[in-house]
C-alpha positions as a Python dict, from the first residue, in 0.01 Angstrom:
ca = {
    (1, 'X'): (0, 0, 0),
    (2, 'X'): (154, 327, -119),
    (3, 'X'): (197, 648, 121),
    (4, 'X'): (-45, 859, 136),
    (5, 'X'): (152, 1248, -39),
    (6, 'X'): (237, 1473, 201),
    (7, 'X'): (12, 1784, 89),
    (8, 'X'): (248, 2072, -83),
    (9, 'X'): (267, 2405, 77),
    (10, 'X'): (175, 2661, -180),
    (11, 'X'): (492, 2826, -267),
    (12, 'X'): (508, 3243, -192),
    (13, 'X'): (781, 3342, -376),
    (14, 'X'): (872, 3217, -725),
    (15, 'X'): (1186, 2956, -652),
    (16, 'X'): (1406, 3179, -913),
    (17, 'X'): (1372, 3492, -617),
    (18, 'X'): (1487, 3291, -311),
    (19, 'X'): (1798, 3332, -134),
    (20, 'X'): (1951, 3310, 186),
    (21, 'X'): (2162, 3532, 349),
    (22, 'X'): (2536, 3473, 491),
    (23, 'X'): (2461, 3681, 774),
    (24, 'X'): (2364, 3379, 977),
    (25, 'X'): (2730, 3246, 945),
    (26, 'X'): (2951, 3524, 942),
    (27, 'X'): (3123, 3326, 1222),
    (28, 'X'): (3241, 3072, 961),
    (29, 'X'): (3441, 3145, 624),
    (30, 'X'): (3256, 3193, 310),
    (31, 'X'): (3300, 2847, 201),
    (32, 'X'): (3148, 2753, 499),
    (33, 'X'): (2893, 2974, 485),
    (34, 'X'): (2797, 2885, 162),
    (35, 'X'): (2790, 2546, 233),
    (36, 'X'): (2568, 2553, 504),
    (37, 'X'): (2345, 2771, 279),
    (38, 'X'): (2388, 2470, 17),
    (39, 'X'): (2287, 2242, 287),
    (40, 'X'): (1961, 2368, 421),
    (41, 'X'): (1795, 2353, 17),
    (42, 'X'): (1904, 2694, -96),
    (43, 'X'): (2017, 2753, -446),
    (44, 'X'): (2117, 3111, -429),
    (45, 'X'): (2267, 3311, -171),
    (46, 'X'): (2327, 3708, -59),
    (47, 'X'): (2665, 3821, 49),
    (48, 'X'): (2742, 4029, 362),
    (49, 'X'): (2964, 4281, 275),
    (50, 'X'): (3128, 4502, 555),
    (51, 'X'): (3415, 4781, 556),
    (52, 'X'): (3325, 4878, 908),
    (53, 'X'): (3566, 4705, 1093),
    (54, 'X'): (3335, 4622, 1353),
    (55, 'X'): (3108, 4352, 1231),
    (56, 'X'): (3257, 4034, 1058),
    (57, 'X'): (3130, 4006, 689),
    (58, 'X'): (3221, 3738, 383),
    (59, 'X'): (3366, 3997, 158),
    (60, 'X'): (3564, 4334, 234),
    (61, 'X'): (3487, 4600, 11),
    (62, 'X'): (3849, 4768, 27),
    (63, 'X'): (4010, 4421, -10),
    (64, 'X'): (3813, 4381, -349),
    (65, 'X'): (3957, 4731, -442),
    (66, 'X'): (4333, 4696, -356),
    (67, 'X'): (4392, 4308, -437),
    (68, 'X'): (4262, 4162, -756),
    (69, 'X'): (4414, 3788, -591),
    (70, 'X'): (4112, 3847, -297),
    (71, 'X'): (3903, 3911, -578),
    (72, 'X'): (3923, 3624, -775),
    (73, 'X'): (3954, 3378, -448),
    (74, 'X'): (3640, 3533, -350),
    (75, 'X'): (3474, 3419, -736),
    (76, 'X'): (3602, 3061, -685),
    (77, 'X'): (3469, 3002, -366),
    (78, 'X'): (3132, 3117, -458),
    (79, 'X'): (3101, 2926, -808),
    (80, 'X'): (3260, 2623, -599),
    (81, 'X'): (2995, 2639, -400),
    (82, 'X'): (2740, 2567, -685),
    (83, 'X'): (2515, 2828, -552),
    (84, 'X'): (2404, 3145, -769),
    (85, 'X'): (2428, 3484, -651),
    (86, 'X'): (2111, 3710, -633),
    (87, 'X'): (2253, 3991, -383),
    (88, 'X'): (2493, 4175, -189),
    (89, 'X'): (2416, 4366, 149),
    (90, 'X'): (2698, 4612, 193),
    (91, 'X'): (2767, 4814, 525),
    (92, 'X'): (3066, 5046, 516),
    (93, 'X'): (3127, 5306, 780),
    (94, 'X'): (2879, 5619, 761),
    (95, 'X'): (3189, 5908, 806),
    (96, 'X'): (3366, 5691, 502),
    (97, 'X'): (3468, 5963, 232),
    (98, 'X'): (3300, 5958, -55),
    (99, 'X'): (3555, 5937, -296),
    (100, 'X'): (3731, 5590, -82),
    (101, 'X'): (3386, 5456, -50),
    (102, 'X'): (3300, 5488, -441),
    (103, 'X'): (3641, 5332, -527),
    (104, 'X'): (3512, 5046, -313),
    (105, 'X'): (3152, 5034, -458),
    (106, 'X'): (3298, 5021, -767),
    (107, 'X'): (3510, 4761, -736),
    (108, 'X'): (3204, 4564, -564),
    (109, 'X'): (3002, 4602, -820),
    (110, 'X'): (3219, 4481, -1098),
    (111, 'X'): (3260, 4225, -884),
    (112, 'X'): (2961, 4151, -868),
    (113, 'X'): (2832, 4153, -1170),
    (114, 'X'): (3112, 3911, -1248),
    (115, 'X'): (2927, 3721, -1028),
    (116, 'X'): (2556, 3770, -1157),
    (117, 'X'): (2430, 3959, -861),
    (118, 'X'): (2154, 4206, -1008),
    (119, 'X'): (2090, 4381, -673),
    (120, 'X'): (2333, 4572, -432),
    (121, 'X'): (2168, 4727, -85),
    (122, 'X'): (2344, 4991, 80),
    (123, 'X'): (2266, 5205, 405),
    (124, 'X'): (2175, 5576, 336),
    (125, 'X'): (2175, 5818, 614),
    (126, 'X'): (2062, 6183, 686),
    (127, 'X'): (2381, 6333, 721),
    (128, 'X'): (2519, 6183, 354),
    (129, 'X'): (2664, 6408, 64),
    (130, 'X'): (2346, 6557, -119),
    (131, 'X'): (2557, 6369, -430),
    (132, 'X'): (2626, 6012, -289),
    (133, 'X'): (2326, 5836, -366),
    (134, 'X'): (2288, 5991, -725),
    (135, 'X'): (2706, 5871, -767),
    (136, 'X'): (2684, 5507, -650),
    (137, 'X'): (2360, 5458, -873),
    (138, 'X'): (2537, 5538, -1154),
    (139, 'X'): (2844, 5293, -1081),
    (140, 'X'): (2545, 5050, -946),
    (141, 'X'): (2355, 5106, -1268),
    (142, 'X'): (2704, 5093, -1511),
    (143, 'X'): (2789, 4716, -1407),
    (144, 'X'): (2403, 4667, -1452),
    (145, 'X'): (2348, 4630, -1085),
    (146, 'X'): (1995, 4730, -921),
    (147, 'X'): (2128, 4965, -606),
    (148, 'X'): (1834, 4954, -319),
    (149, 'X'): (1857, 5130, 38),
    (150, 'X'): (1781, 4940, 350),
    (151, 'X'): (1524, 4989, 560),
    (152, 'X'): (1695, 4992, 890),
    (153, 'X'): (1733, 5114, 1243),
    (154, 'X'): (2029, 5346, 1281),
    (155, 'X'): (1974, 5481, 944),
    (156, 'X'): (1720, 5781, 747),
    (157, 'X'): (1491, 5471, 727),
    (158, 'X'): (1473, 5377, 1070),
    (159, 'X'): (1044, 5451, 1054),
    (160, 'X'): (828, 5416, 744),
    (161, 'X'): (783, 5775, 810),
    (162, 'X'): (1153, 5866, 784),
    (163, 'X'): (1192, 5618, 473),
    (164, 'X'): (925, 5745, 251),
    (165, 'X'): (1059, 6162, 317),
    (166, 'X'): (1387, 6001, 225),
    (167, 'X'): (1294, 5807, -42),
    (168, 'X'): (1128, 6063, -223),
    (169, 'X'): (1331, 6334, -173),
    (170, 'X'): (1682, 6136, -343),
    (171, 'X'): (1472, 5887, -568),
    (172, 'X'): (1595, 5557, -355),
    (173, 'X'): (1510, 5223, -466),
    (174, 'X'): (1457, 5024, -98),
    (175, 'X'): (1515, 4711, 9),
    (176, 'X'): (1247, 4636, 285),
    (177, 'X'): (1338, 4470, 611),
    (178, 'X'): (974, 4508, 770),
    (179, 'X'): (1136, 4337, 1092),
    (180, 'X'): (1299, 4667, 1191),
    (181, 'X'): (974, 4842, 1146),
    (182, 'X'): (774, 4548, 1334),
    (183, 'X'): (1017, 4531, 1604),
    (184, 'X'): (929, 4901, 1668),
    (185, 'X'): (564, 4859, 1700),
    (186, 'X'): (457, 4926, 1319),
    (187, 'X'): (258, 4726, 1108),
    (188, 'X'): (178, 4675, 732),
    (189, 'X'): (-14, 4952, 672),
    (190, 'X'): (258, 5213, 816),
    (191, 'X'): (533, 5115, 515),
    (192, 'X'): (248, 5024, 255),
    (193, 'X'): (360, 5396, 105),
    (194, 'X'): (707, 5259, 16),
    (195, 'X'): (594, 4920, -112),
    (196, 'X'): (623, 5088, -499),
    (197, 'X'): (992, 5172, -404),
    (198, 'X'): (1053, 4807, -293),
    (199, 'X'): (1260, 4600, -523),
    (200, 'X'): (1372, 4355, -286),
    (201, 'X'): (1302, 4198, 48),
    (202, 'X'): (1454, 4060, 364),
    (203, 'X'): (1231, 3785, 573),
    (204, 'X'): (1312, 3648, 899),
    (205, 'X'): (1039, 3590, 1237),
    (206, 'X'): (1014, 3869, 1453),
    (207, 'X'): (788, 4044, 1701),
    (208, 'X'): (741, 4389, 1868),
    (209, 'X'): (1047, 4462, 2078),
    (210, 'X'): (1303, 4244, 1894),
    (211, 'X'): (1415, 4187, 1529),
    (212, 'X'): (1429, 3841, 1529),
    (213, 'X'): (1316, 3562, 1733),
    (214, 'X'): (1337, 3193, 1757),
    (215, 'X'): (997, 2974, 1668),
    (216, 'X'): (936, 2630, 1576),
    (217, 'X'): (563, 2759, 1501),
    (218, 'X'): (513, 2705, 1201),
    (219, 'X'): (187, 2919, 1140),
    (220, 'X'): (336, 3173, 1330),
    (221, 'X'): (593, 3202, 1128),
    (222, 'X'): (382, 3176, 828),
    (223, 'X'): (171, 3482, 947),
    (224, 'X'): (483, 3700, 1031),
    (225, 'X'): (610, 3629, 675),
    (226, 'X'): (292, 3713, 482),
    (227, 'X'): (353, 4068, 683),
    (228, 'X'): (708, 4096, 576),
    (229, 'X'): (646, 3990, 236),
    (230, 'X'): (416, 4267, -22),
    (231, 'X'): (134, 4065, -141),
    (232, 'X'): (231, 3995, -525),
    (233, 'X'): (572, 4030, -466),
    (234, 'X'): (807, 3856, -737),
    (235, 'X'): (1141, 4001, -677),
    (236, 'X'): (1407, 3868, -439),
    (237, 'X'): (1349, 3790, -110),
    (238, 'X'): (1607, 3683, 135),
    (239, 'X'): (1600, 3444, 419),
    (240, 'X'): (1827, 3600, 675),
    (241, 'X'): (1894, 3580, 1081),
    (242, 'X'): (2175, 3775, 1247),
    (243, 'X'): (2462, 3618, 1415),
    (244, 'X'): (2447, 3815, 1719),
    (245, 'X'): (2767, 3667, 1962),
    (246, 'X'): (2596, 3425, 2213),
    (247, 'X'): (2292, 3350, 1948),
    (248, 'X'): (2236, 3013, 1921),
    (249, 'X'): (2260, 2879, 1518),
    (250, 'X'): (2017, 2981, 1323),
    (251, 'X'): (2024, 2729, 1115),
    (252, 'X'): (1664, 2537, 1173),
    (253, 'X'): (1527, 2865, 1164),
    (254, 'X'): (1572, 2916, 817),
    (255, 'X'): (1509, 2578, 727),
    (256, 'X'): (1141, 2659, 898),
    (257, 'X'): (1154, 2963, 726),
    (258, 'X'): (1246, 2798, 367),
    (259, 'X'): (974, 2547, 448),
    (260, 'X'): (684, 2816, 530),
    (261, 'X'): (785, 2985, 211),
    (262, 'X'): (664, 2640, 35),
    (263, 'X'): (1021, 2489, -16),
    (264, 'X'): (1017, 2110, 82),
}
């Protein structure tokens, strides 16, 4: 007598859009990283890229720039990997100069684009250059790259209130990461304004009072994510947890998460 199929959960993303992030693993090396990715299901990944110095990352900006050896150790790990590329999150200190941090960008996004990424997310704060946004989308936009601003705590758009003045006012492109508006108290209906802006997404569970949380509910997480994620929504969306020091590993999270999403 044959087994009776395990019903299918409807998927919510088209499989071509899903990644996962590295920021889960920043503890480990990029191969690692990437393997672990590999392991959980994933076909695709996001980089974390960080020139802060004070967060660990899987690809330094500067190092791209000044050592073309970096560079193309960096591209074989990743195609080793067998995983495609859909992203890069890049975090580089806010008083950087603009003229070191578009050297970097622009070796990033060659980079990229080497390695078919389409979409680069950046941070964009009040205090920037009235010039830097309208600079790195044209280096962004040369190598063919999509460049999105983060919505984000710390940054111009910490609130949906703050990110749609912002947005407006310098023509961004956003990557939304609802959990830093959730984790504040907001809901759907306070960053539906920027949803037009929104060419990517970041997912993870969450609640009021903290960006991410643990759950091995699986409707709850399926409820958070149909907040995180716009309703129609085709473009990327990444899986993503943050390896806070102390955090325990994330990594049946984002299997849960994967599986929610209607993947296995």
């Amino acid at each position: 007598m044959s087994a009776t199929p395990r019903p299918q959960t409807p998927q919510l993303v088209p499989p071509r859009s899903l990644a996962c992030s590295t920021l889960a693993f920043t503890h480990v090396p990029l191969a690692d990283a990437l393997a672990r990715i590999r392991t959980l299901g994933f076909a695709a990944a996001e980089l974390v890229v960080r020139g802060d110095g004070v967060w660990p990352g899987h690809l330094d900006p500067a190092r791209l720039a000044d050592d073309a050896s970096y560079s193309r150790a960096a591209l074989e790990v990743l195609r080793a990997s067998g995983l495609a590329l859909t992203s890069a999150g890049c975090e580089q200190a806010s008083d950087l100069p603009l003229a070191e941090e578009k050297r970097r960008i622009s070796a990033l996004a060659a980079w990229l684009a080497n390695a078919g990424a389409r979409t680069l997310t950046v941070f964009v704060y009040d205090r920037d250059p009235p010039q830097r946004w309208r600079e790195l989308d044209a280096i962004a936009s040369d190598h063919g790259l999509v460049l999105a601003a983060e919505t984000h705590l710390g940054t111009a758009t910490a609130t949906p209130a703050a990110a749609a003045a912002v947005a407006a006012d310098r023509d961004l492109r956003l990557t939304l990461d609802a959990s830093h508006y959730i984790g504040q108290g907001f809901g759907p209906a306070d960053w539906a304004p920027l949803l037009p802006r929104v060419v990517a997404v970041q997912v993870r569970h969450c609640r009021p009072g903290e960006l991410q949380e643990a759950s091995a509910d699986a409707s709850a997480v399926a409820a958070r994510l149909a907040e995180l994620i716009p309703t129609g929504f085709t473009g990327p969306v990444v899986c993503e947890q943050i390896a806070n020091p102390g955090d325990p590993d994330w990594s049946g999270q984002l299997a849960l998460t994967r599986r929610v999403l209607g993947f296995g």
